[in-house]
C-alpha positions as a Python dict, from the first residue, in 0.01 Angstrom:
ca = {
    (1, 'X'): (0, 0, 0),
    (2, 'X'): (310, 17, -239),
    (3, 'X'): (364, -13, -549),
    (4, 'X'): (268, 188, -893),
    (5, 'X'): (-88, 234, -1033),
    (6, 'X'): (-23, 16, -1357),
    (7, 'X'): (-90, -312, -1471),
    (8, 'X'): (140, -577, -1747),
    (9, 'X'): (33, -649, -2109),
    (10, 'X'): (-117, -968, -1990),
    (11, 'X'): (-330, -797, -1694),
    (12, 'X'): (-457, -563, -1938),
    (13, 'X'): (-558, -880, -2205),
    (14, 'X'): (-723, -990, -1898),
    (15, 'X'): (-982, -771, -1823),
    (16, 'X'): (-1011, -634, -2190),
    (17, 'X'): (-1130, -1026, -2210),
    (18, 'X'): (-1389, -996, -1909),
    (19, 'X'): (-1521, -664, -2034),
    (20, 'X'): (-1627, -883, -2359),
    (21, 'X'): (-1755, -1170, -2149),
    (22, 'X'): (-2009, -902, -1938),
    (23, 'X'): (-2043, -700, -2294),
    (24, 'X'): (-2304, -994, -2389),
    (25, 'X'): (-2646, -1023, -2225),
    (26, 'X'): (-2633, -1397, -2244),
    (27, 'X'): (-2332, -1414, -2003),
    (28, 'X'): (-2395, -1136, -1824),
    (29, 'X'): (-2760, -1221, -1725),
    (30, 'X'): (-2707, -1555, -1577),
    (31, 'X'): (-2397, -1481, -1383),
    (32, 'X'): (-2639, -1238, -1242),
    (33, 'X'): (-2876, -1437, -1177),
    (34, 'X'): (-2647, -1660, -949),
    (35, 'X'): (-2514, -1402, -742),
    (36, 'X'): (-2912, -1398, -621),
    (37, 'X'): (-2902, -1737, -618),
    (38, 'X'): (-2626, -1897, -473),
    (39, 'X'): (-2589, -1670, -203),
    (40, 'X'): (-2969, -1654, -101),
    (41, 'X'): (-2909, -2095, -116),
    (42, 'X'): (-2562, -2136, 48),
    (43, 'X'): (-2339, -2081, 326),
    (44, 'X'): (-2063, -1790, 271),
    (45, 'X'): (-1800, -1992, 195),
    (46, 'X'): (-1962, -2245, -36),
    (47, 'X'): (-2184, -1953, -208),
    (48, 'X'): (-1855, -1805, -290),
    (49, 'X'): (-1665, -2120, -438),
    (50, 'X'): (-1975, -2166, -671),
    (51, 'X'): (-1992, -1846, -733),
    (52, 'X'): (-1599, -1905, -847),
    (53, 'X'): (-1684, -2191, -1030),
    (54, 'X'): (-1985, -1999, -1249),
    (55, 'X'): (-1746, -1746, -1399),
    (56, 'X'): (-1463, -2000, -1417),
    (57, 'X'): (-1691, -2206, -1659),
    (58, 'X'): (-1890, -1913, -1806),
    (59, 'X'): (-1537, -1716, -1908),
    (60, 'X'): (-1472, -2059, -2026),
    (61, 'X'): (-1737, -2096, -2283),
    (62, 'X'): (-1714, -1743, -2383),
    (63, 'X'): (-1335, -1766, -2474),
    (64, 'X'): (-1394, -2100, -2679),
    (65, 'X'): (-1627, -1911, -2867),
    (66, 'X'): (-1466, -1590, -2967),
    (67, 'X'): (-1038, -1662, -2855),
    (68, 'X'): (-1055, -2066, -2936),
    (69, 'X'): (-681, -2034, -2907),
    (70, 'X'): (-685, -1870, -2586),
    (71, 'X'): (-589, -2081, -2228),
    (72, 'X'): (-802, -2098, -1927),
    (73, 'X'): (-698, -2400, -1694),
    (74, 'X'): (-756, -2452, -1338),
    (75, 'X'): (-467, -2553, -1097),
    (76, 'X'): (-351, -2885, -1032),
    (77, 'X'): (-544, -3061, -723),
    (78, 'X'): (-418, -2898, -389),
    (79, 'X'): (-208, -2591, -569),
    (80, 'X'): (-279, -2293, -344),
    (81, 'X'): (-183, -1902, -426),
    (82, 'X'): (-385, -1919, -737),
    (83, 'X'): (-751, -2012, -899),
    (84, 'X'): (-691, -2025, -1277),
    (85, 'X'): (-434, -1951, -1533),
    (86, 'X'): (-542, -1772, -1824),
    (87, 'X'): (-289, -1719, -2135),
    (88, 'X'): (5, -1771, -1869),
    (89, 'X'): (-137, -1531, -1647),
    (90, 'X'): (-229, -1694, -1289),
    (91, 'X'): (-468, -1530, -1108),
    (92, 'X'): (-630, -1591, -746),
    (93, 'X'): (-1004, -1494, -725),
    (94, 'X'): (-1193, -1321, -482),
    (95, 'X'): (-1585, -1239, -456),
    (96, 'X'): (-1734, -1011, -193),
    (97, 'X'): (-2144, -913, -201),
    (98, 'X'): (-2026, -634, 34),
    (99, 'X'): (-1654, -493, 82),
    (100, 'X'): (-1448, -652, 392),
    (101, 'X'): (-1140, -801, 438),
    (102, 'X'): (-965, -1076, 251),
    (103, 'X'): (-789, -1353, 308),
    (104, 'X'): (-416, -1372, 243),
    (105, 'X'): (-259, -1670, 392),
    (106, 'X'): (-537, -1891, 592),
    (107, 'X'): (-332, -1985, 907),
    (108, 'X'): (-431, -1887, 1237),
    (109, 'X'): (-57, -1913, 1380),
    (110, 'X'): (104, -1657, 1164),
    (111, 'X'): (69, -1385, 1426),
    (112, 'X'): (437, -1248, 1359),
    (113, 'X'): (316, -1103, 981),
    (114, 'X'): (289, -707, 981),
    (115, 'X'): (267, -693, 588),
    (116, 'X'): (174, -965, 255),
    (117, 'X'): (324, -995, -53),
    (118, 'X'): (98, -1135, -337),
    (119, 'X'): (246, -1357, -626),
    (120, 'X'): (-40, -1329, -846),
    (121, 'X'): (-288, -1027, -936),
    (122, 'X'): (-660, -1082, -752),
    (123, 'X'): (-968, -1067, -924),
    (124, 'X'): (-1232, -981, -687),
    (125, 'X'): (-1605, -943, -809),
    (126, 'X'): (-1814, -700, -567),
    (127, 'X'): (-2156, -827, -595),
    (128, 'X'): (-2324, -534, -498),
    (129, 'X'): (-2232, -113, -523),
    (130, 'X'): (-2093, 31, -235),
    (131, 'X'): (-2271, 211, -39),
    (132, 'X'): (-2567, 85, -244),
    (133, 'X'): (-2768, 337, -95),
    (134, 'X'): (-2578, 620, -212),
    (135, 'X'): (-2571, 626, -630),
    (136, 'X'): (-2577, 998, -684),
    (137, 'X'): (-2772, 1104, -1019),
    (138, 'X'): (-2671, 1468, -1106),
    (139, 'X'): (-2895, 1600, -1376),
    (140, 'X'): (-2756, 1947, -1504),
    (141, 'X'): (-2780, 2205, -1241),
    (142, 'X'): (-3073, 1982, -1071),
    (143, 'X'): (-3066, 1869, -718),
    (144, 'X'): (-2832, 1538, -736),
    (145, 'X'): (-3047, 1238, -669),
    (146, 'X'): (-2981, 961, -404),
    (147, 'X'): (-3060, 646, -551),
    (148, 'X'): (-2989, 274, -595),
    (149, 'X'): (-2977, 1, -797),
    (150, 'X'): (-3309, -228, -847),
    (151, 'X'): (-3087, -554, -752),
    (152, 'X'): (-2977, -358, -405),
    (153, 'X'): (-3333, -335, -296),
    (154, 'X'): (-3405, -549, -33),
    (155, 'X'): (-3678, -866, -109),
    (156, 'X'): (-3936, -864, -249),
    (157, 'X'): (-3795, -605, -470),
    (158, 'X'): (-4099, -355, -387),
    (159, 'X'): (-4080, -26, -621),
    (160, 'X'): (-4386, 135, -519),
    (161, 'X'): (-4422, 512, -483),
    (162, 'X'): (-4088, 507, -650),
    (163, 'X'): (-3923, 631, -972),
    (164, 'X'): (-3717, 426, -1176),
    (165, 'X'): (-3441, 567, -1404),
    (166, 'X'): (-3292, 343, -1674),
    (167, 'X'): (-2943, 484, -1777),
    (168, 'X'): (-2680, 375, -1967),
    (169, 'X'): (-2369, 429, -1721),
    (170, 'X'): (-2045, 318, -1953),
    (171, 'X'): (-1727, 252, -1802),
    (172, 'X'): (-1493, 408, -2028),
    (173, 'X'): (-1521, 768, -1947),
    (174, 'X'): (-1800, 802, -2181),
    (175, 'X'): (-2115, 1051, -2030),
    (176, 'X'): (-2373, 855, -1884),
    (177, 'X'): (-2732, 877, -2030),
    (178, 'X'): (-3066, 900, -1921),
    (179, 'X'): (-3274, 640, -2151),
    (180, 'X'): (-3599, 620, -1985),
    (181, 'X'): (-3810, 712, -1624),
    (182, 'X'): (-4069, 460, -1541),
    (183, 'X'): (-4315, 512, -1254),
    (184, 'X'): (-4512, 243, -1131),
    (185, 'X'): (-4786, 163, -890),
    (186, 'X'): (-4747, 223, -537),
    (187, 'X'): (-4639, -104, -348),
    (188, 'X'): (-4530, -351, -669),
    (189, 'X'): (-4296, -550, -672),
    (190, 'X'): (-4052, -474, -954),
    (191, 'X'): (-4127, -832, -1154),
    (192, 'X'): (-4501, -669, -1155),
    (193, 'X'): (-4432, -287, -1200),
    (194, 'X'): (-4175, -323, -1470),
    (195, 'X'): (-4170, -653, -1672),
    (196, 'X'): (-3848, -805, -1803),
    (197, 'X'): (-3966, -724, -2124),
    (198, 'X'): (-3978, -339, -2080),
    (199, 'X'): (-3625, -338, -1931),
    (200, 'X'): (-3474, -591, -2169),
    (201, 'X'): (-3581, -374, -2481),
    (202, 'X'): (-3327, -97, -2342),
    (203, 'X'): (-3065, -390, -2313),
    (204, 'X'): (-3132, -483, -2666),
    (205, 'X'): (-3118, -131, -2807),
    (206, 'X'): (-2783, -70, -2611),
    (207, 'X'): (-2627, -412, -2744),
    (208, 'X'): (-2785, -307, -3067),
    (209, 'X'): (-2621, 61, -3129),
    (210, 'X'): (-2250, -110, -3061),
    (211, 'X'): (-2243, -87, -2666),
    (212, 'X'): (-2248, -310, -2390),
    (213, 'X'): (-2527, -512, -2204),
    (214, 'X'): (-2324, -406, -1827),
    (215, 'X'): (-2361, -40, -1957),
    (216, 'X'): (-2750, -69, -1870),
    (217, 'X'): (-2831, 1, -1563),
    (218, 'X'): (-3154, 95, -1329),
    (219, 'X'): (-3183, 306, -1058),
    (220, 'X'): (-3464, 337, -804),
    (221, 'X'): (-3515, 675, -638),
    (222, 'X'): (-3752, 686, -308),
    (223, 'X'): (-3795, 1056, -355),
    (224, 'X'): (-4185, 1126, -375),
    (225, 'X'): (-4285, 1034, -753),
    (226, 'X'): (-4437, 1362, -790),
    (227, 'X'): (-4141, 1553, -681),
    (228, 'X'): (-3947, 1397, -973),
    (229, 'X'): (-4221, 1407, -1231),
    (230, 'X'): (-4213, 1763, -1356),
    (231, 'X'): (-3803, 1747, -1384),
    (232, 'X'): (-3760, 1426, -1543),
    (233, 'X'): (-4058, 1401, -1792),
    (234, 'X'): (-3962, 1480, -2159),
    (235, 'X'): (-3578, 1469, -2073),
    (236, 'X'): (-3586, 1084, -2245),
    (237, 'X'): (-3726, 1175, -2589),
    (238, 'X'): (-3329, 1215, -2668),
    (239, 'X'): (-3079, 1088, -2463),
    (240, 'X'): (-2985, 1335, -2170),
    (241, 'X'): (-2654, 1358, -2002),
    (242, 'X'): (-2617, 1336, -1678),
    (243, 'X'): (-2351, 1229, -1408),
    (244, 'X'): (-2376, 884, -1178),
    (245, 'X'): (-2136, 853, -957),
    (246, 'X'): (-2057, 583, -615),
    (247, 'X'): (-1772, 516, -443),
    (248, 'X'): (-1718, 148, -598),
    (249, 'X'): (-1933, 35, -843),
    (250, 'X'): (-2023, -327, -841),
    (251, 'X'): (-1822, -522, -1124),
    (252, 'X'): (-1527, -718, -1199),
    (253, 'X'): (-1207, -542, -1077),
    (254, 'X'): (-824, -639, -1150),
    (255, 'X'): (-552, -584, -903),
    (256, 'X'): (-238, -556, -1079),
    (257, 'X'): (97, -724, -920),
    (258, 'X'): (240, -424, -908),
    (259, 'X'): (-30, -298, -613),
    (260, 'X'): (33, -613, -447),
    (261, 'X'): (328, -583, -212),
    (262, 'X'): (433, -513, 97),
    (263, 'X'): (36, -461, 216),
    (264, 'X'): (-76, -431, 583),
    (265, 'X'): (-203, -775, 736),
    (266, 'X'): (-408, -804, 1065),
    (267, 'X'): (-509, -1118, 1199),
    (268, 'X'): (-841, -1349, 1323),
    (269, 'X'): (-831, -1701, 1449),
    (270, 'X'): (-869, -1863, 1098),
    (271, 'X'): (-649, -1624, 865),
    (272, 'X'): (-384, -1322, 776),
    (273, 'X'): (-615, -1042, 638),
    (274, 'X'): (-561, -786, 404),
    (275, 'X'): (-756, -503, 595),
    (276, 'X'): (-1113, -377, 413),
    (277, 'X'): (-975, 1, 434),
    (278, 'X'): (-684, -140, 210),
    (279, 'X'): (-919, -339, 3),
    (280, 'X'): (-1077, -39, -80),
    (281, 'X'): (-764, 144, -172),
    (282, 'X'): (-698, -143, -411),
    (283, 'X'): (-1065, -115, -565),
    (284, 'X'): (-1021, 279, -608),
    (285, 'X'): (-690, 180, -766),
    (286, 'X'): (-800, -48, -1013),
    (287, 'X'): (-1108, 165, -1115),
    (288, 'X'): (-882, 445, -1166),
    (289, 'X'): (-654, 252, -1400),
    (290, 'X'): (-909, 112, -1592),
    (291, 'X'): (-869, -237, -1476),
    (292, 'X'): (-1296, -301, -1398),
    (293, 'X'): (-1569, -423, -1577),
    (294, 'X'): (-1928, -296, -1436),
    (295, 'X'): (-2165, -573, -1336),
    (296, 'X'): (-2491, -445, -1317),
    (297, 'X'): (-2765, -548, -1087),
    (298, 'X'): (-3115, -483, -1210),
    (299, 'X'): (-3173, -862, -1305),
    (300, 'X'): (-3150, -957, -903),
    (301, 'X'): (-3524, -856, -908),
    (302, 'X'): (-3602, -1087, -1215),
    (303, 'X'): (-3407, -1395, -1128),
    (304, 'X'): (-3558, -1683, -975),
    (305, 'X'): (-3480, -1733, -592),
    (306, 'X'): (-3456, -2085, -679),
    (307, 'X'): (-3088, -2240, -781),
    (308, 'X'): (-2998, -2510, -1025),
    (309, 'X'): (-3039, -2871, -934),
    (310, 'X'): (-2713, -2994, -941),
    (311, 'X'): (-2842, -3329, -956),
    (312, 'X'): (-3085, -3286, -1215),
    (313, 'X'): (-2766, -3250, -1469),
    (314, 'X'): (-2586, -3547, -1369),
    (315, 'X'): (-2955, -3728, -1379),
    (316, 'X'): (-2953, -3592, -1750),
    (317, 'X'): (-2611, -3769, -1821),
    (318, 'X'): (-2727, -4142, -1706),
    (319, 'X'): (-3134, -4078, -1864),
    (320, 'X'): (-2949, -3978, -2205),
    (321, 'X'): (-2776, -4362, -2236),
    (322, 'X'): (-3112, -4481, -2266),
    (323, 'X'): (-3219, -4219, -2539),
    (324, 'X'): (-3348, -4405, -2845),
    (325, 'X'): (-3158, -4081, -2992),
    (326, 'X'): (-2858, -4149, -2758),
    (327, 'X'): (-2576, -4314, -2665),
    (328, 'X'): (-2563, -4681, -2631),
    (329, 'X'): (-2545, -4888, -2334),
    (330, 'X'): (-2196, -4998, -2454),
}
């Protein structure tokens, strides 16, 4: 991979705009909520254009309501190389629930390419952290704790015999926190243990001191409850300090142009590839320039299994020209 660690005026204005969009719980919650959704629902390839099409129409709505001036179209019918333009900037967009390769030119006949230039910068969304196993929690001169995020537990979300650490885990630099420790009953699922309503009240407080809704996370430890109890209890009556740390976090992430040339290609028989050890290069790149937005995961054990009815809204548009309150037939 070539190129400088750096990123254009308009990059920047970019994912200064995303941070905003995941800053607010009523974004962040239901875009979410779909990556449960679509992806439990849908084949890969479909999950992921819907998955596209959520945060093309969510970063939509946010930007009409806060940067009304500000441009967000989608390509003309059949333009490939790029998924949206926003303020002049054109972007291509990638989502991955897991880190692999990605596709740079999808023809299977292009076996003579060795390396890829990009034309646009690539946002890619990683649906999950990475390893999601492998969150490490250092508390002071405490043994680290391996944990993971509630979302990353497999279904049905069980969070028995387990201890659960909400922290608020900024993005900026800033010193994580350790908010609260909650310790339910052996085999619960989490929508039991915990209810929304005792993890949301940490959301609201963060959203309500100035920070961000993304900056809330939980974290599920499988280390014995009462090994943990002793250390932990008391530490939330203030906020403590601690350290998280993963490889790649799950979130938004912004590869600049300027990362995107010359970068090694292999092949399959349906596409050139950009290689996942260079994919991961780019995502420790972007992270380390400040280009990412955090995406937290918690609400995956909240969110109904169940996705929309796409039907039921176009059903909504044809019932309303019979509304005594609606439109008329003519």
């Amino acid at each position: 991979m070539s190129g400088v660690i750096g990123a254009t005026e308009a990059e920047r204005a970019f994912i200064s705009s995303i941070r905003g969009l995941l800053a607010r719980p009523d974004f962040l919650i239901p875009i979410v909520a779909a990556e449960r959704q679509f992806r439990e629902h849908y084949y890969g390839l479909n999950s992921a254009a819907l998955l596209e099409d959520l945060f093309f129409d969510a970063f939509g709505n946010f930007l009409r309501q806060t940067r009304p001036t500000a441009r967000l179209v989608r390509p003309p019918t059949g333009q490939k190389g790029w998924d949206y333009e926003f303020d002049g900037l054109r972007l291509s967009h990638k989502v991955g629930q897991s880190i692999s390769e990605i596709a740079a030119l999808w023809d299977a006949t292009r076996l003579d390419l060795t390396s890829w230039t990009f034309d646009q910068p690539i946002v890619y969304v990683l649906g999950r952290n990475s390893p999601s196993t492998k969150v490490r929690v250092q508390l002071g001169d405490l043994p680290p704790i391996l944990a993971r995020s509630l979302g990353d537990l497999p279904k049905p979300y069980s969070v028995g015999d387990s201890t659960l650490l909400v922290v608020r885990w900024p993005s900026n630099g800033s010193a994580p926190t350790l908010r609260a420790v909650l310790q339910p009953e052996a085999g619960a699922r989490a929508e039991q243990a915990v209810p929304f309503r005792e993890i949301w009240s940490h959301v609201a407080r963060a959203v309500a001191d100035g920070g961000a809704a993304n900056e809330v996370e939980v974290l599920v430890s499988k280390r014995p409850r009462h090994r943990l109890t002793d250390t932990l209890v008391g530490l939330t009556d203030v906020p403590t300090l601690l350290d998280i740390s993963v490889r790649h976090r799950g979130g938004v992430y912004l590869f600049p142009r300027s990362l995107l040339t010359d970068l090694e290609v292999t092949s399959n028989n349906r596409a050139v590839l950009i290689p996942k050890r260079v994919v991961e290069e780019l995502l420790d790149a972007a992270a380390l320039a400040g280009l990412f937005a955090p995406l937290p995961l918690w609400y995956l054990a909240y969110a109904s299994d169940r996705p929309p009815d796409l039907f039921s809204a176009q059903r909504a548009e044809y019932d309303s020209r019979f509304s005594a309150r609606g439109q008329q037939l003519d």
